[in-house]
N, C-alpha and C positions, 0 to 999 in steps of 0.2 A: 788427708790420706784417703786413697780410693777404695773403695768395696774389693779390689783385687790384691793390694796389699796387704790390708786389716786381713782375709781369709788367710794368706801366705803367713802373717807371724803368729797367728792362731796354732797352725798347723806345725809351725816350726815349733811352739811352746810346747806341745803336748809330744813333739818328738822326745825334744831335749830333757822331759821329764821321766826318759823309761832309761831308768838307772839299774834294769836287770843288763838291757845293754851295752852300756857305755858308763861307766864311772867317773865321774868328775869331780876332781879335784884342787884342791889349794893351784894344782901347776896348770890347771887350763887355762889357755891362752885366746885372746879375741879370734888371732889365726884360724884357729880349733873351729871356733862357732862359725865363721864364716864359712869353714870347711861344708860343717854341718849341713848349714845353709842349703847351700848350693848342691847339696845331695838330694835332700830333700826338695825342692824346686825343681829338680830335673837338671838343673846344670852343668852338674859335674856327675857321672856314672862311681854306680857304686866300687865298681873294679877299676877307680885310677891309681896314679903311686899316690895321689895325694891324701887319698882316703886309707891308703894299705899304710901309708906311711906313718898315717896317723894311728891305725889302731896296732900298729909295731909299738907307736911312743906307751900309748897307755896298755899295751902287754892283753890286747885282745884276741883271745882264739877263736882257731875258727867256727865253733858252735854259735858262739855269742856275734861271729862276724855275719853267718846264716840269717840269727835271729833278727839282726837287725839290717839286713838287706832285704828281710824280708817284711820288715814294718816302714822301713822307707819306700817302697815298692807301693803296699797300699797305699801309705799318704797323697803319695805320687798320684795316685789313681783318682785318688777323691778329691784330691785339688784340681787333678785337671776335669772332674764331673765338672767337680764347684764351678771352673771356669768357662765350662760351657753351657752350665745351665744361666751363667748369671750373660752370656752373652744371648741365647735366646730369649731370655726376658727383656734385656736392652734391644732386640729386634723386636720382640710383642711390644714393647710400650711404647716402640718407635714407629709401628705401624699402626697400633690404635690411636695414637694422635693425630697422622696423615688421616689415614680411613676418615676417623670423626668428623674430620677439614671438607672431604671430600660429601660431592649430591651426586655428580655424575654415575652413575652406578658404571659404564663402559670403563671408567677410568679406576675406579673402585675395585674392579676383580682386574684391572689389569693388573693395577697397584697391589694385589693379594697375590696375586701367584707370582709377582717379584717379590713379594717377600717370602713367603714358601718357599721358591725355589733357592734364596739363601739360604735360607735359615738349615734345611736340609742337606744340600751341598749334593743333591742326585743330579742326573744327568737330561732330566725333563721332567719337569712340573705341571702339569694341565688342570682345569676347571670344566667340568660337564656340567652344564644348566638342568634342569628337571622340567620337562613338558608337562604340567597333570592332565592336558588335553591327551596327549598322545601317549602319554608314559615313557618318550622318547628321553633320551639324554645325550644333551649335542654339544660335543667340544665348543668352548665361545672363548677360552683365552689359554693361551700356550705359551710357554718360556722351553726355550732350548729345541723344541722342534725345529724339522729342517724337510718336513715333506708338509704338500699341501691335502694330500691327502686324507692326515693324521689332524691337521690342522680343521678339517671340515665335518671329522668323521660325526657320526649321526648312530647311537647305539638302540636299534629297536628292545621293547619290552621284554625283561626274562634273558637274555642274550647279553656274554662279557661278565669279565669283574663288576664292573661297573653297576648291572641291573642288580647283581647280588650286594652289593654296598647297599642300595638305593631303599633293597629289598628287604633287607636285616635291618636296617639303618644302625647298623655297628661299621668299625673297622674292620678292612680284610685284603691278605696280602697274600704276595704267590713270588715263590723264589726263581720258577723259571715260566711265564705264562706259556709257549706253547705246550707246553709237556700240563699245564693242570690241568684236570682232569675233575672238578669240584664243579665246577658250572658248565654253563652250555657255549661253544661256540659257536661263531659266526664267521663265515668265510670272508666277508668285507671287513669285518672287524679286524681278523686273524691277518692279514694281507696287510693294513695299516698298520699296526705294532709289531709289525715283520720290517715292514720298510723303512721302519724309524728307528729297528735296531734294539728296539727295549727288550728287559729280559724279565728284569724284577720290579714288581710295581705294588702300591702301597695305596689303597684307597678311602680317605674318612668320608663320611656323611655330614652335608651341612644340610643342620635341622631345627625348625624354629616352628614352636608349638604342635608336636608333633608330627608336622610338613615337612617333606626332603622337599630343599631348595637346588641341591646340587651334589656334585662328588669333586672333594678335592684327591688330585692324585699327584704322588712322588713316584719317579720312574729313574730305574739304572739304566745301562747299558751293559751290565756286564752283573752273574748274581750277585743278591745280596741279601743277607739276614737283618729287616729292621727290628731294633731294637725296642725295649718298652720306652726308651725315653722318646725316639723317635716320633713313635706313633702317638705318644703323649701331647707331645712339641706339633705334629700336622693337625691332629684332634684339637689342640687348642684355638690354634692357628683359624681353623675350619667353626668352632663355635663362637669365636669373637668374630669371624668374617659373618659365620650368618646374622647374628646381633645386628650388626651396621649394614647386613643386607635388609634385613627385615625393617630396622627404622629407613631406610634411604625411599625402599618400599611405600612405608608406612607416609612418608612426609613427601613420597611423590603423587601418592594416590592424595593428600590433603590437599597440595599443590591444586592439581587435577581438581577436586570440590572446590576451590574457592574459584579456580574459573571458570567448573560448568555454574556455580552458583552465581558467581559476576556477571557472565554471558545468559543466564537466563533472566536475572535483576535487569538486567538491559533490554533484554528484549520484549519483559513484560513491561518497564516503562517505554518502552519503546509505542508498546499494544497499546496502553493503558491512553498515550497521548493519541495516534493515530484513531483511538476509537472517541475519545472526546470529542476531537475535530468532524467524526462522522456523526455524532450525533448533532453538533452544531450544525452540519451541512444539513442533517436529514430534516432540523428545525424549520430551517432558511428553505428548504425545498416543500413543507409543508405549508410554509409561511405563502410562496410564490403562488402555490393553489387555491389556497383561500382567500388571496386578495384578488383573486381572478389574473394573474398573471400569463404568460405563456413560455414556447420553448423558448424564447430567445434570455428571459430571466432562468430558467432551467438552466442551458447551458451554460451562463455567465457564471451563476452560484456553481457550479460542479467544476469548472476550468479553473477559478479562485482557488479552491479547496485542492485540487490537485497539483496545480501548476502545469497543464496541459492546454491544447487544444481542444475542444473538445466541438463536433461537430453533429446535429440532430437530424436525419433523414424519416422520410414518409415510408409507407409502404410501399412505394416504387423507389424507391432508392435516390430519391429527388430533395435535396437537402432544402430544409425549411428555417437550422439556425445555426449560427457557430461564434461562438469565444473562444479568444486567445487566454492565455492567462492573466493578463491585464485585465480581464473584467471586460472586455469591449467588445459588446454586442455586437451581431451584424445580419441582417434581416436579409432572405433572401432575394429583397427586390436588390439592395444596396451592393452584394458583395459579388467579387468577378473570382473569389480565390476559394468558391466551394466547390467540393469536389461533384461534379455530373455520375449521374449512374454507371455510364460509360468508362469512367477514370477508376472507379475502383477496381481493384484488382482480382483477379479470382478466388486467393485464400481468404480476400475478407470476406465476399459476398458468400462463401462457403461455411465461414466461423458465423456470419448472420446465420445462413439456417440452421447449423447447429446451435445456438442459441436463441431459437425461437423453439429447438426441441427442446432444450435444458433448461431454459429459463435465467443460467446463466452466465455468467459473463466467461467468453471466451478466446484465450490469447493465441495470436495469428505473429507468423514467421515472417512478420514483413514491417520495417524500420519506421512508417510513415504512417501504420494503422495497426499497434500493437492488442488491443483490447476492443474489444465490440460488445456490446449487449443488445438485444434484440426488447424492443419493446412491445409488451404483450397483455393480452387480459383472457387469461383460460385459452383457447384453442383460436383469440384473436390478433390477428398480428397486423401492428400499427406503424414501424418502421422500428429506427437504430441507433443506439447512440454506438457516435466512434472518436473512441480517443486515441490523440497522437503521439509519439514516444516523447520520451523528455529524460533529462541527466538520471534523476533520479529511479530506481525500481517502486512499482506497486505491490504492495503487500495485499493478503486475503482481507485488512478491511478495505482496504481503498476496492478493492473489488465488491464487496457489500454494498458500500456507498455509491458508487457507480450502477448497479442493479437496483438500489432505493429511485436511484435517478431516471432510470427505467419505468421502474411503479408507477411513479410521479407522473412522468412522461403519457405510460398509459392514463392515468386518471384523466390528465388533460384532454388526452382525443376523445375519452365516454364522455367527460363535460361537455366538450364543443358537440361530440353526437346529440347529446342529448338534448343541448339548445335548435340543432339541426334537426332534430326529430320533432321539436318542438313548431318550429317553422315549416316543416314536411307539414307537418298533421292538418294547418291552416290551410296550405298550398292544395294538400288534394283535398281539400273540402271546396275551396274556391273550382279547381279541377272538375269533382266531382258534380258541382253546380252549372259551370260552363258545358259541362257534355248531357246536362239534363233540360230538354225543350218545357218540362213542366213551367208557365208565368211565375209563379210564387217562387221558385227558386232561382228564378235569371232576375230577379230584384236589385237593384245597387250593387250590380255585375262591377259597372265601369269604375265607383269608387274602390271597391275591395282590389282591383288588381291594379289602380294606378297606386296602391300599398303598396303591391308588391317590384314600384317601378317598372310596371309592365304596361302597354297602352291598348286596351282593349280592341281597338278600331283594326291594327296592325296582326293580329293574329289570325292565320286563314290555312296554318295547315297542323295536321294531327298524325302523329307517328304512334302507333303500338307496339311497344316494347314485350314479346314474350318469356320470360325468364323462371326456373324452376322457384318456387314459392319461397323457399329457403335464402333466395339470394336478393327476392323482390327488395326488402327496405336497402341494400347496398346499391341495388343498382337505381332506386329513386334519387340517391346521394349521392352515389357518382354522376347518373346522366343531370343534376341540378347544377353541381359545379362545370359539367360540359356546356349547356345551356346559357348558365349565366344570366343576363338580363334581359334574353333577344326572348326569354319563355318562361311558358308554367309547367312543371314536373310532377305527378302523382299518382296516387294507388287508384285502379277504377275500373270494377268489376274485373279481379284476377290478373288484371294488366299494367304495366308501368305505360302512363300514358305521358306523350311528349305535346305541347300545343305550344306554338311557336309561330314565328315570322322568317316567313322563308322563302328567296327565291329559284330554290333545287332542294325541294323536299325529298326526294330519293337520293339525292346528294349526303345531304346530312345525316339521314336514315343510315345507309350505309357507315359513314364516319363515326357516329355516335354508335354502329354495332361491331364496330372493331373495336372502339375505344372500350365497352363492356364487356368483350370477352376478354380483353387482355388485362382488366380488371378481376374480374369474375372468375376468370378462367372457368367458363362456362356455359355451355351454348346459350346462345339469345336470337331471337328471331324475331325480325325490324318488320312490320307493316307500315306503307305508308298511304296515304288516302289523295283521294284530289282535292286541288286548294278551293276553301272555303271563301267565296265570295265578300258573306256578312259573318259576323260572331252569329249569328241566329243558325249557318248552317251549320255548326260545328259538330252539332249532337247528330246529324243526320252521316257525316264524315265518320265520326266516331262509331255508327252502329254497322256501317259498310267495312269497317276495318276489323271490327271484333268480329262480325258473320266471316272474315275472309282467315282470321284467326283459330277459329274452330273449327271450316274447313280442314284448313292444315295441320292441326292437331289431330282431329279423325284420319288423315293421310301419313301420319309419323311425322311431319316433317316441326324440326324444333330449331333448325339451326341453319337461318338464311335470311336476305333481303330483297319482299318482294314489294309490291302494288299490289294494292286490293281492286284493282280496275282489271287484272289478269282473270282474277276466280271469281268476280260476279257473280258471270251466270250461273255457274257450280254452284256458290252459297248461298245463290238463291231457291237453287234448286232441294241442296240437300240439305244445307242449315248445319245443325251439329252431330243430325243423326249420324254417325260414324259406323254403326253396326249394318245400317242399310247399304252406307252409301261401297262398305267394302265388298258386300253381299249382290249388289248390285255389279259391279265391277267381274268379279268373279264369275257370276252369273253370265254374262255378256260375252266376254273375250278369255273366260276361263280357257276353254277347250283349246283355243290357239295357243295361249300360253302354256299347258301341258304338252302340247304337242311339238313345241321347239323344247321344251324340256328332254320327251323322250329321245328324238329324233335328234338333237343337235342342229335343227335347222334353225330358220330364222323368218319364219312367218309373220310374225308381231308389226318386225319393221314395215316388211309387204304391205301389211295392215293398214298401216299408219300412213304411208304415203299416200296407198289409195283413198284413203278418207280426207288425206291434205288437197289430192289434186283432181276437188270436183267427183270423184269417183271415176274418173275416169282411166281406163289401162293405158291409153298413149301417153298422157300426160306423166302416166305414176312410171311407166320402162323410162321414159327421158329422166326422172328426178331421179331415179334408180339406176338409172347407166346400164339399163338389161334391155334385150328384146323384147317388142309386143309378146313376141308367142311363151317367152318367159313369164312375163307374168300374168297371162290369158292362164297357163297353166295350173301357177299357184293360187292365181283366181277359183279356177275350180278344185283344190284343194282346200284354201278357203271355205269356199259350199258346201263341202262334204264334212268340212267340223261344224259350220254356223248354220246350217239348214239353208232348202233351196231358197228360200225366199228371204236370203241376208243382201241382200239389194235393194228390196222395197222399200221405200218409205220410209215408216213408221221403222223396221228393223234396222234400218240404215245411220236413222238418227240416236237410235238407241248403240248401238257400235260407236258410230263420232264421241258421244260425249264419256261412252267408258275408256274410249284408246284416251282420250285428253285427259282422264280424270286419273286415269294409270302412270302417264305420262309424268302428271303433279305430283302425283304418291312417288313416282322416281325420284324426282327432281328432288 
């Protein structure tokens, strides 16, 4: 028998027991009680014939007929509570079992405001979420709405039933909203519950540790007075929905931890391998320098480890080694498929020098050279590694490991300096001996330099290298590898001196002083001497090149290639005095050179011709493209800055050699 029955003959029992009104006796018939019955259930009204008929039989008046229409009437009442309360708990227990079913939380408040909205039987049902960012409360799920309006609304802070629900965290209702007058309105507010027709609305709080999570609302269209059961039945409704909001919450956020904690468990073994692998690399990269190894086992170990390309360039951008990922070396002489300086493109060569400022490794927007590091030692820069893209991403270690390879990289070129400085040191001692006439040190000449695979007999010309003091041991190193076997390269007396076998000693001179400033990036100024007969003349070549050296330093001049057979007689003249030799200059042809200063003329040149052509005026108007009497003129303007007697002799040669020696300080 059902819960709905068993209440019905409960009710019916405690009827049929009030024997003030109704008497029963020997003559009651089953008839009778069915009568009863069906009074009591609501089936049959108290005012039909069946019931007057009945209480004609047993002689009941109408006091007693009052009294007891009016304890059926109760019954009536409280059965049909009974049966609606026992139908909202069959709606609660039917929706706490969905709910519990349910993770989706969308589906979850969908799933609650359909049952709300049965269970209540209003004309629209809504859910506001609670912002505790903003203090907003934004419509998120609706039953029975029919604007989109209503459907979107967004309730700002303090503003609406709504904020005061949120704000009390109690229940609170309003018989007609436009007419309350208890909170504050809002004209977007007031505008959507206008256009949706509501009148009377009914708001609980869903609240879980004392947190508003939301407002549940019941809504008319038309007034209405809720009841206490009502607002009982939406309050219930509203604190078992927040329960199962709060666990769905609680087990989304755990959700959420187990896979930032999986997703970090992974990515620290992730780390944890890839750093392994870098210390193995970093092993095998230390291993390759201590066995004396070079860049072609560097790049091999570093391409394994990564599964790249990986390719080693100089400081000119002139590749020296590269491995595929297969481990296979390939030496500059061997490979046709290294990239020329020329081939890279302008974002790598751009990520080089920005990692030669950063020290490191830095990734470039270009498919075929993704990462580069610049190999370096403090403010020295040695060239590049460059690695090429592949399936997989490089993480921050593989970027470490790649910059170890770097390190590496540099150590190897100070090693190889270092052997090379060590061969330098030999080199200009033998140098330094070759350009010295003293006997005791021209001793076993010829064996020391056929050492050096060089052949003593073959050497006849001498080039002096100028170069700021700071760059001297680089440019020893670079003009050594320019040289090659055809010479001997070294330091000697302030100079990078060149001794060599040559048939265009100015040839070379010139070639070897582009090669160093593009090197250097530095002025260098090349002296070349006349070729040495014997090795005996060499030290005699070398003192005519250094006197034509010091010249030119006393004149400015630091950045050019000349012959020491042009400034001779100059260096022989003034040697390294520079103080005289400007002093003397000044002294000489000052006045004329003030005086095209003042004037904007051009006497100097005047000058110059006439001392070029014999001193003579016809000769100097033809080289001049002027008239005799033109420059008969400037002739005696001339005489009036250099005294009458800048003609004679003795005055004449003293002019020649300051216009030439000005001429040089031009040049």
């Amino acid at each position: 028998m059902s819960l709905h029955y068993r209440r019905d003959l409960d009710c019916i029992a405690v009827l049929c027991r009030l024997g003030e009104t109704l008497v029963m006796d020997s003559r009651t018939k089953p008839p009778a009680l069915g009568i009863l019955i069906d009074v009591v259930v609501g089936n049959l009204a108290i005012d039909s014939p069946e019931v007057g008929a009945l209480f004609e039989r047993f002689r009941v008046h109408a006091p007693e007929r009052a009294a007891f229409a009016e304890k059926a009437r109760h019954h009536q009442g409280e059965l049909t509570r009974l049966q609606r309360r026992e139908r909202e708990l069959g709606v609660l227990f039917s929706s706490a079992r969905e709910l519990a079913e349910l993770r989706d939380i969308d589906a979850l408040l969908e799933r609650l405001v359909s049952r709300a909205h049965e269970m209540m039987g209003t004309d629209v049902t809504y859910l506001s979420e609670f912002d505790p960012a903003t203090r907003e409360l934004n419509v998120r799920k609706t039953v029975g709405s029919v604007t989109a309006q209503f459907q979107h609304l967004r309730v700002p802070p303090g503003m609406g039933l709504a904020s005061q629900v949120a704000n009390s965290r109690s229940a609170q209702w309003v018989h007609n909203y436009q007419e309350w007058v208890e909170g504050e309105h809002e004209t977007r507010i007031d505008d959507a519950v206008s256009a949706e027709g509501i009148v009377s609305i009914l708001g609980v709080p869903m609240l879980t540790e004392g947190r508003v999570l939301g407002v549940l609302f019941a809504a008319t269209r038309t007034e209405h007075t809720f009841t206490p059961e009502e607002i009982a039945v939406l309050s219930a409704l509203a604190d078992h929905a927040s329960v199962i909001l709060q666990t769905a919450n609680t087990l989304e956020r755990i959700r959420r931890s187990e896979d930032e904690a999986r997703t970090a468990l992974d990515r620290l073994t992730e780390y944890l391998e890839v750093r392994d692998r870098s210390n193995v690399v970093h092993q095998e990269l230390i291993d390759v320098l201590l066995v004396g190894g070079g860049f072609e086992q560097v790049s091999g170990t570093l391409s394994t480890a990564l599964g790249r390309t990986v390719t080693i360039v100089d400081r000119d951008l002139h590749p020296v080694a590269a491995s595929t990922s297969t481990s296979t070396s390939t030496s500059t002489q061997d490979s046709l498929s290294l990239p020329s300086r020329h081939s890279l493109p302008s974002k790598v060569l751009d990520a080089v020098m920005t990692s030669r400022t950063t020290g490191h490794c830095v990734r470039v927007d270009d498919t075929s050279t993704p990462i580069v590091a610049a190999i370096t030692a403090g403010k020295l820069y040695f060239g590049a590694v460059l690695i090429s893209g592949g399936e997989s991403d490089l993480g921050p270690v593989d970027e470490r490991t790649i910059e170890r390879a770097a390190q590496v990289g540099a150590l190897l070129v100070l090693q190889q300096n270092a052997v090379a400085d060590a061969d330098l040191r030999a080199r200009v001692e033998l140098v330094a001996d070759l350009l010295d006439p003293t006997p005791e040190r021209r001793r076993d000449l010829d064996r020391r330099v056929r050492a050096q695979n060089v052949t003593l007999g073959a050497l006849d010309s001498v080039v002096l290298l100028s170069v700021p003091a700071d760059d001297r041991g680089a440019a020893a190193r670079a003009a050594t590898g320019f040289v090659g076997d055809h010479g001997l390269v070294g330091e000697h007396a302030g100079m990078v001196v060149v001794i060599l076998t040559a048939t265009s000693p100015s040839g070379i001179a010139a070639d070897l002083r582009n090669y160093l400033r593009d090197t250097l990036h530095s002025p260098v100024l090349a002296i070349t001497t006349p070729t040495a007969s014997t090795p005996e003349s060499l030290p005699a070549r070398f003192e005519s090149g250094l006197r034509t050296a010091r010249l030119l330093a006393a004149l400015g001049t630091t950045d050019a290639a000349v012959s020491s057979n042009a400034y001779l007689p100059y260096a022989l003249l003034f040697d390294t005095d520079a103080r005289t030799l400007n002093a003397f200059i000044d002294e000489t042809i000052g006045p004329v050179r003030d005086y095209d200063s003042r004037k904007g003329s051009d006497l100097l040149s005047t000058l110059r011709a006439f001392v070029r052509n014999e001193a003579s005026p016809t000769k100097t108007a033809r080289a001049l493209n002027y008239h005799t009497n033109t420059i008969l003129q400037r002739l005696d303007r001339l005489k009036s800055l250099l005294g009458d007697d800048w003609r004679s002799d003795e005055h004449l040669f003293r002019i020649s050699a300051a216009v030439r020696l000005d001429e040089l300080r031009r040049q």
